[in-house]
N, C-alpha and C positions, 0 to 999 in steps of 0.2 A: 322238235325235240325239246323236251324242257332244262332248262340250264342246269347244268351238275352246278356251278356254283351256289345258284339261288337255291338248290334242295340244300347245299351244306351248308349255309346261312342258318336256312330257317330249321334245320337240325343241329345247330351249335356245333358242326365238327371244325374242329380249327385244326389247319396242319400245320406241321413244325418245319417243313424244310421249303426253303423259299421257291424251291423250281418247281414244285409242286404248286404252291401258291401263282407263281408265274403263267404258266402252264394254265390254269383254271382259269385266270382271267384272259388270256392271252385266248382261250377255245372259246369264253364267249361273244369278245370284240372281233374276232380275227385280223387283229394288226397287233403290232409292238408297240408297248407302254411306253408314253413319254415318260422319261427319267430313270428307266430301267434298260441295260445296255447286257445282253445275253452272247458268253461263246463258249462254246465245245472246242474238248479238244481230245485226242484217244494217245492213250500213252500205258502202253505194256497189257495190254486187255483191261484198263480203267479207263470210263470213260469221266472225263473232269468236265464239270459245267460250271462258268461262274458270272452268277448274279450280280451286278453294281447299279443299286441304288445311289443315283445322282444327284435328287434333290425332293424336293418336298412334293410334288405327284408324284414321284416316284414310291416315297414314304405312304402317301394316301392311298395309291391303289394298290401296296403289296401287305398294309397293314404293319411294315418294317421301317428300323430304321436306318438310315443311310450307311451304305459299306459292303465291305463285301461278302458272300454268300458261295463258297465254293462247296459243292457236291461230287462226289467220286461213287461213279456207278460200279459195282464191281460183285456181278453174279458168283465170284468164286469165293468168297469169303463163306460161302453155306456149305462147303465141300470141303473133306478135312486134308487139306493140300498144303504143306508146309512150304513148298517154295512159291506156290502161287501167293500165302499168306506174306512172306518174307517181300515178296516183287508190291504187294498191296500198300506194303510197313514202310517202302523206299520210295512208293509214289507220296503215299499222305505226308513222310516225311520230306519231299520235294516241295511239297503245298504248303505245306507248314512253315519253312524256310522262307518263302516268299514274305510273310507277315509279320516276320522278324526281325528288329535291329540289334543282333547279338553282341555283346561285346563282353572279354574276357570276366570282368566283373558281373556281369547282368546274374542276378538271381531271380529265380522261377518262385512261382507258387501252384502247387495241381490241386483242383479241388474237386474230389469223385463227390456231385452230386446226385441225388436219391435212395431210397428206401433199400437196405441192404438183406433187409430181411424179406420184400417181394423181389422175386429173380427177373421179373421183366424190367424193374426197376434197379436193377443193380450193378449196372455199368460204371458209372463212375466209382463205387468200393472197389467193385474189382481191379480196374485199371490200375488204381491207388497202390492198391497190393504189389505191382508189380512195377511200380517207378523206383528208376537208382534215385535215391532221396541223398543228398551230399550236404546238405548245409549243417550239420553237427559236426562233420567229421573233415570243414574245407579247409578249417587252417592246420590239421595235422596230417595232409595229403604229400607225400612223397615228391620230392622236387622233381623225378622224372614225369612223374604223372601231373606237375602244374599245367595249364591251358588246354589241358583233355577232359576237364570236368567243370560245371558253373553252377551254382548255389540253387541246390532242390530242395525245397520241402513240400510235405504232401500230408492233404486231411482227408475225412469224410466227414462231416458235419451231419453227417443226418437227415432225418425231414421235422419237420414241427410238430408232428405225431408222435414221435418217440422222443426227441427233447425238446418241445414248449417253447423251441428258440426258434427266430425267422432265421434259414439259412443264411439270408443276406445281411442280417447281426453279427453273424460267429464269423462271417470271413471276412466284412468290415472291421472287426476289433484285431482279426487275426492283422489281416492289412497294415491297419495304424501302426501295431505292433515291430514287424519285421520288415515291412515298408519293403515288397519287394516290386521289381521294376516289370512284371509281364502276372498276369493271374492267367490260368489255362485250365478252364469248368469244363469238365464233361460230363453228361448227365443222356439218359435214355428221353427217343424222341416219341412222339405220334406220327405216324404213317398217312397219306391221305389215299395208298392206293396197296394192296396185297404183296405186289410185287417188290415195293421199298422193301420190304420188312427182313433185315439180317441181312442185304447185299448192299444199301447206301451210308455212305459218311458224309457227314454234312460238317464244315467247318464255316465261321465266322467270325468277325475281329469286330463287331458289335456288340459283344457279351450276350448275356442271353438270361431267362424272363423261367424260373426254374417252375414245373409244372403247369406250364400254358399251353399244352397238349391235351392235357385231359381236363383242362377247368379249372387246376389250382395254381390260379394265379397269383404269384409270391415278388416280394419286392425285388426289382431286374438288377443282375449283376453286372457290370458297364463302367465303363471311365468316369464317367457322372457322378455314381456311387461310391466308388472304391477311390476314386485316383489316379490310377493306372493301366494301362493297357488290359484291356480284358479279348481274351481268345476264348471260344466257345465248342467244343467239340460234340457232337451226337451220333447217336444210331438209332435211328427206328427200331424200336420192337414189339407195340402194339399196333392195332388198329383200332376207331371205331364201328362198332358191328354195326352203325347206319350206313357205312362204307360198304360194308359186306352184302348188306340189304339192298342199297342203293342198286351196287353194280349188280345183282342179281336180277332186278328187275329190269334194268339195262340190257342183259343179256337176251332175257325171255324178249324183251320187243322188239330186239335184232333179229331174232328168229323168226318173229312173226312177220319181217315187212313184205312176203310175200303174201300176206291177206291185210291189204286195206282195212277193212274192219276194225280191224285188230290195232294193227301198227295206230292208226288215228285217237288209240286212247291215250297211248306215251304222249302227250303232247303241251305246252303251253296251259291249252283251254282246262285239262282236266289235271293241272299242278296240285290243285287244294285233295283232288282224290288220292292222288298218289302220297301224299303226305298224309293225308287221312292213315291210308296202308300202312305205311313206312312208321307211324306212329304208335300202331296198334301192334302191330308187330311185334313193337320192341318194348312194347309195355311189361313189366313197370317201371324197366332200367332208363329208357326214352334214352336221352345222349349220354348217360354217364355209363354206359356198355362197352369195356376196351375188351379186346380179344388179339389172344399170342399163341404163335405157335408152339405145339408141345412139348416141343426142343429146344425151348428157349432159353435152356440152361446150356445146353452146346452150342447156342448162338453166341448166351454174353461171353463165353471163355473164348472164343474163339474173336469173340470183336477187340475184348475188350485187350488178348495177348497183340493183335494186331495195333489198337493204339498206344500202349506202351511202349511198344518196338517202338513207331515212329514219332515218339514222344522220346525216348531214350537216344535215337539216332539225330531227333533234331537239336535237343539241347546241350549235349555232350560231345564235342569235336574229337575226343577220342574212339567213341561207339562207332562202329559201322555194321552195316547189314550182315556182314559176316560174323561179326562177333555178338549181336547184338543182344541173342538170346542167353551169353556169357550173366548180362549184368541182369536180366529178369530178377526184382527179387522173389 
């Protein structure tokens, strides 16, 4: 069989969620990556996976860098089920928690990265839209409601297309500015497989490298950068259509391994044909072909109420899952 990695190589499809990455190199060594330490765990029908890059192989074979990579698989997020979404908003707010050194003064910063005007790229505005933002309004906060709320504010910066400005500009000036202690980016991911697409959350306490899913690679937002703690939040909601292609031809030579023949063209020897295929195919988009489902407008509302929630339940100690949808704004 010929390596899905080496075809996504030499098709430029780069994924965005590291267990996917894991996963591809891990199917064609068949052993575990030195420097990369993989565990599961299922908690309320989410299944939680998290990735820790250890050190510098670990860095070189996942193409990341060092930290952690948590994933929440969670098929119900595409089905419009408000308790199941509510139980999604208490897991990621559970995960979220862990990366966190709260303390009554700590103030946030949310940054809805991407393009608000494409809907598959509109996750981070949306979410924005829907954070209790408290830092205008923390010192005229009601003495009973002191230590139930902690200093939000929230952007969307845009893409470089509509303001001419590098994202990692306007939230570095923002930064120096307000100098707050935790930045928390969410922005829409690339898929490496159909099935990610609208059911996975990928968090990371790495910061993260805005449009390096589909190509536009933009200066990385990260402690390095900014100063501060950076959290990274996503959700798949394209694909690349050499994914689509790929696994299509995948499937047809699955069908065929009852004729020899046949099955022996999938293979190693004839990689440059299949990429021949796979090239012409997709001509004359080649790798810059994303594809979303057609409801990808009831994906991001439905992702992006789900990261709010647990965006509003983890920095606010008065929020809870019960009230949560109170502070939506």
């Amino acid at each position: 069989m010929i390596s899905k990695s080496n075809v996504y190589k030499k098709m430029n499809i780069y994924v965005d969620l590291a267990v996917e990455a894991h996963d591809l190199l891990r199917g064609d060594t068949g052993r575990e990556v030195s420097g990369v330490i993989m565990k599961e765990e299922d908690l309320s029908n989410v299944t939680v996976t998290t990735i820790t890059i250890t050190n510098k192989n670990g860095e070189k074979e996942l193409g990341r860098p060092q930290g952690n990579y948590l994933t929440l698989a969670a098929p119900e997020i595409k089905y419009n089920s408000y308790v199941e979404h509510q139980n999604i908003a208490e897991v990621l707010a559970g995960q979220l928690q862990k990366l966190f050194d709260f303390h009554e003064e700590s103030s946030i910063l949310v940054v809805g990265l991407g393009n608000w005007q494409a809907t598959p790229d509109s996750l981070g505005p949306k979410v924005v839209e829907k954070i209790m933002v408290t830092r205008h309004l923390f010192h005229y906060t009601p003495e009973e409601m002191k230590g139930n709320m902690r200093k939000v504010s929230a952007i969307s910066p845009g893409v470089l297309g509509i303001t001419g400005i590098e994202t990692a500009e306007v939230i570095r000036g923002l930064v120096e500015h307000i100098k707050p202690d935790y930045v928390i980016a969410i922005d829409a991911l690339a898929a490496g497989a159909l099935e990610r697409i609208g059911t996975t959350i990928q968090i990371a306490d790495t910061g993260i490298n805005p449009g390096s899913g589909i190509g536009n690679h933009r200066k990385g937002l990260n402690q390095e950068t900014l100063g501060c703690k950076v959290i990274a939040i996503g959700v798949p909601t394209v694909v690349n259509a050499a994914v689509i292609a790929h696994k299509t031809v995948e499937e047809l030579f699955g069908q065929m391994e009852a004729e020899p023949a046949l099955s022996k063209m999938y293979s190693e020897e004839n990689e440059e044909v299949l990429m021949g295929v796979l090239s012409r195919a997709l001509s004359p988009f080649q790798d810059s072909l994303m594809v979303t489902p057609k409801d990808v407008d009831d994906l991001i509302e439905r992702t992006s109420r789900i990261i709010a929630n647990a965006l509003n339940i983890c920095i606010h100690p008065g929020i809870t899952k019960d009230n949560s949808d109170t502070y939506l704004q």
